[in-house]
Legacy VTK file of the C-alpha trace (Angstrom):
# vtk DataFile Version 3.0
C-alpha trace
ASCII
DATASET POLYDATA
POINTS 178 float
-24.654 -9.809 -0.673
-24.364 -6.047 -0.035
-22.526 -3.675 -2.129
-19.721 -2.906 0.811
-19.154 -6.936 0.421
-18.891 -6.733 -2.592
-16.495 -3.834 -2.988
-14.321 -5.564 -0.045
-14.138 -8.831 -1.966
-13.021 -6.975 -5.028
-10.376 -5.579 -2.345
-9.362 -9.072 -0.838
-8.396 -9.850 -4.601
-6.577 -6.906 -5.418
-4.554 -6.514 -2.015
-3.638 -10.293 -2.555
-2.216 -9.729 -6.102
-0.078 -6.421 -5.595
2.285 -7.732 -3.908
3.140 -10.564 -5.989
3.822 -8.178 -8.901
7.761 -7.908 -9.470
8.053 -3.799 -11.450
7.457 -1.495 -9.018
5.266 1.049 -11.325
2.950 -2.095 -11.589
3.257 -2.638 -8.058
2.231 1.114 -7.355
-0.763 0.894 -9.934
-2.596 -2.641 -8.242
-2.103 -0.564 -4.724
-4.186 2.043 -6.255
-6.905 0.094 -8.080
-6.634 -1.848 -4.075
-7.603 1.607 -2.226
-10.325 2.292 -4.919
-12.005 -0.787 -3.800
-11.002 -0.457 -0.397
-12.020 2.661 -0.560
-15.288 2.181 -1.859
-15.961 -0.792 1.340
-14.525 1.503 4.265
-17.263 4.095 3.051
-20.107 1.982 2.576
-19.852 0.339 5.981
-19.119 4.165 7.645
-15.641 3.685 8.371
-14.753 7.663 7.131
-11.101 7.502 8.870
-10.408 4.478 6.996
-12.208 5.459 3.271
-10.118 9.056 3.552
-6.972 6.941 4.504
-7.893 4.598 1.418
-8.359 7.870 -0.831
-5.064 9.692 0.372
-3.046 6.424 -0.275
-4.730 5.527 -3.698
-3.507 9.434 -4.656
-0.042 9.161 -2.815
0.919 5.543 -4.906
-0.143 7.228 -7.799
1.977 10.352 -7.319
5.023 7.702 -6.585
4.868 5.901 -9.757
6.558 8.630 -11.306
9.374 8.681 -8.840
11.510 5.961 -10.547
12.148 7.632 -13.978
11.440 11.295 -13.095
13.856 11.833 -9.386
12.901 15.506 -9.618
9.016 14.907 -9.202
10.227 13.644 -5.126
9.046 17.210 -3.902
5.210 16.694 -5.302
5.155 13.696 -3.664
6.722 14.622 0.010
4.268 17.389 -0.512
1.253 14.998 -0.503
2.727 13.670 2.950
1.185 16.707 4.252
-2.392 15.050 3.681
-1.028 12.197 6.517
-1.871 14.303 9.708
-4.381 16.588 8.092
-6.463 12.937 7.434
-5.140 12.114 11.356
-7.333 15.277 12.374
-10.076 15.746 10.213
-10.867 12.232 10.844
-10.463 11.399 14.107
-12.392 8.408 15.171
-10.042 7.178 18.119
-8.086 3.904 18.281
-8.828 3.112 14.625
-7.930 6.305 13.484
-4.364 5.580 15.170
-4.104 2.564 13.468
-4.991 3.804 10.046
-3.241 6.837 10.224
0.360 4.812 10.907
-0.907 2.721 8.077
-0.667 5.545 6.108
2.520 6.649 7.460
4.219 3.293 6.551
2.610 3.751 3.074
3.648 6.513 2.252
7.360 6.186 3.554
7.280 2.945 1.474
6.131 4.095 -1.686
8.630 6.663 -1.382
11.374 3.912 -1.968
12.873 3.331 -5.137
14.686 0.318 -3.879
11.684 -2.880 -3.953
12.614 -4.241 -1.471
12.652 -1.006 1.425
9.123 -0.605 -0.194
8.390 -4.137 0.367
9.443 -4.105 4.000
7.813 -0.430 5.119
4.358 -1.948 2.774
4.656 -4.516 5.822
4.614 -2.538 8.665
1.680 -0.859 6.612
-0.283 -3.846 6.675
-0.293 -4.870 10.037
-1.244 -1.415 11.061
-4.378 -2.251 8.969
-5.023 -5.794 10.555
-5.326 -3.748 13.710
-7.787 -1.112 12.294
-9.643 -3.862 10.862
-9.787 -5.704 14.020
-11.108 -2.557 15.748
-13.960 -2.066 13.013
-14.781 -5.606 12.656
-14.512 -5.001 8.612
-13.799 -9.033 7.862
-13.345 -8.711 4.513
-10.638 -5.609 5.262
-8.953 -8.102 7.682
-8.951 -11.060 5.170
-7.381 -8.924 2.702
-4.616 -7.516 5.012
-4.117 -11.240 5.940
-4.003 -12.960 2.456
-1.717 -9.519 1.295
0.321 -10.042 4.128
1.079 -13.676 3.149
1.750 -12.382 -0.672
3.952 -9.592 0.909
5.987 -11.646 3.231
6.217 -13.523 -0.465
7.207 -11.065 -2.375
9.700 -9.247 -0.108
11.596 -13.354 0.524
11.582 -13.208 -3.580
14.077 -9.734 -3.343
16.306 -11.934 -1.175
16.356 -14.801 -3.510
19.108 -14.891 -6.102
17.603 -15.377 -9.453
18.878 -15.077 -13.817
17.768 -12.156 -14.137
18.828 -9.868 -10.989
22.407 -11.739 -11.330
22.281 -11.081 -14.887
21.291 -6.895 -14.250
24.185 -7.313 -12.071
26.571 -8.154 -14.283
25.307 -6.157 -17.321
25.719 -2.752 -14.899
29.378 -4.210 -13.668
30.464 -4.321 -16.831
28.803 -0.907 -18.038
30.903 0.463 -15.329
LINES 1 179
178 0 1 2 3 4 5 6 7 8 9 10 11 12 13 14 15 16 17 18 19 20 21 22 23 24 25 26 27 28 29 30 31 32 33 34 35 36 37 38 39 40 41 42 43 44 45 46 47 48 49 50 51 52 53 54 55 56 57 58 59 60 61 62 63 64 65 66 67 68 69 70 71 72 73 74 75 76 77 78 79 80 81 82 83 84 85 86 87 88 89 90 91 92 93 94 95 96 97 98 99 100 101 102 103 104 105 106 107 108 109 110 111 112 113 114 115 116 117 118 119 120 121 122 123 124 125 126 127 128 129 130 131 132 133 134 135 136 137 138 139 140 141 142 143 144 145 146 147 148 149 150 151 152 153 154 155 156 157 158 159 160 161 162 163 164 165 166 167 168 169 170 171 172 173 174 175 176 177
């Protein structure tokens, strides 16, 4: 087994698990150790567009984790949504570079959300934007992961819907704070 296989099978497992994880600081963190290995994959097989995209986004959910407790750190991050068409250009390998680059779009506008469940929904439109970069570059072990995450995403955003203890219980503990 070669070493891009074996980064993108430490990707499959990663992309599959972020999404199941409830906190959205935790969330962010699994996306980034995701585009590490992704990352890691997309270079070895020479797929530059997607390995910058990979980079950019495993910097841009780390920049978001802060978001939730610190508001005022927003501007660092919007700044980093400069690197979206900078990557576009710099890396411009055609159709999969349009794909990617929306990827990143959708990314970034999701992590950007405090709210789980906008991130959940834009981290959707993220991944099929992948599926289609991944069908272009015939990475299979990309396109499993997209797949399997978009199974655990389409999961984890039906959870947000679902009433459970503790979301009723936040609920009332912040009604009757108020």
């Amino acid at each position: 087994m070669d070493l891009s296989t074996v980064f993108g099978i430490s990707g499959v497992v990663a992309n599959a698990s972020w999404p199941l994880i409830k906190q959205r600081k935790f969330l962010l963190i699994g996306q980034v150790i995701a585009c590490i290995f992704m990352f890691a994959h997309f270079w070895l097989l020479g797929a530059y567009t997607g390995a910058t995209v990979m980079a950019v986004a495993g910097i841009q959910a780390s920049l978001a984790i802060p978001l939730e407790a610190h508001p005022q750190f927003r501007s660092v991050y919007l700044a980093s949504l400069l690197l979206t068409p900078l990557v576009a250009w710099l890396s411009w390998h055609g159709l999969p570079s349009v794909f990617s680059t929306l990827a990143l779009v959708f990314f970034c506008i999701g992590n950007l959300q405090i709210n789980t469940k906008r991130l959940r929904i834009f981290l959707l439109f993220c991944l099929f934007c992948w599926i289609g970069h991944n069908l272009l570059i015939l990475s299979y072990p990309a396109l499993a992961s997209n797949l399997i995450a978009l199974c655990t995403s389409i999961y984890g955003l039906s959870r947000e819907f679902m009433p459970n203890k503790s979301r009723q219980q936040d609920a009332q503990t912040a009604r009757a704070s108020a």
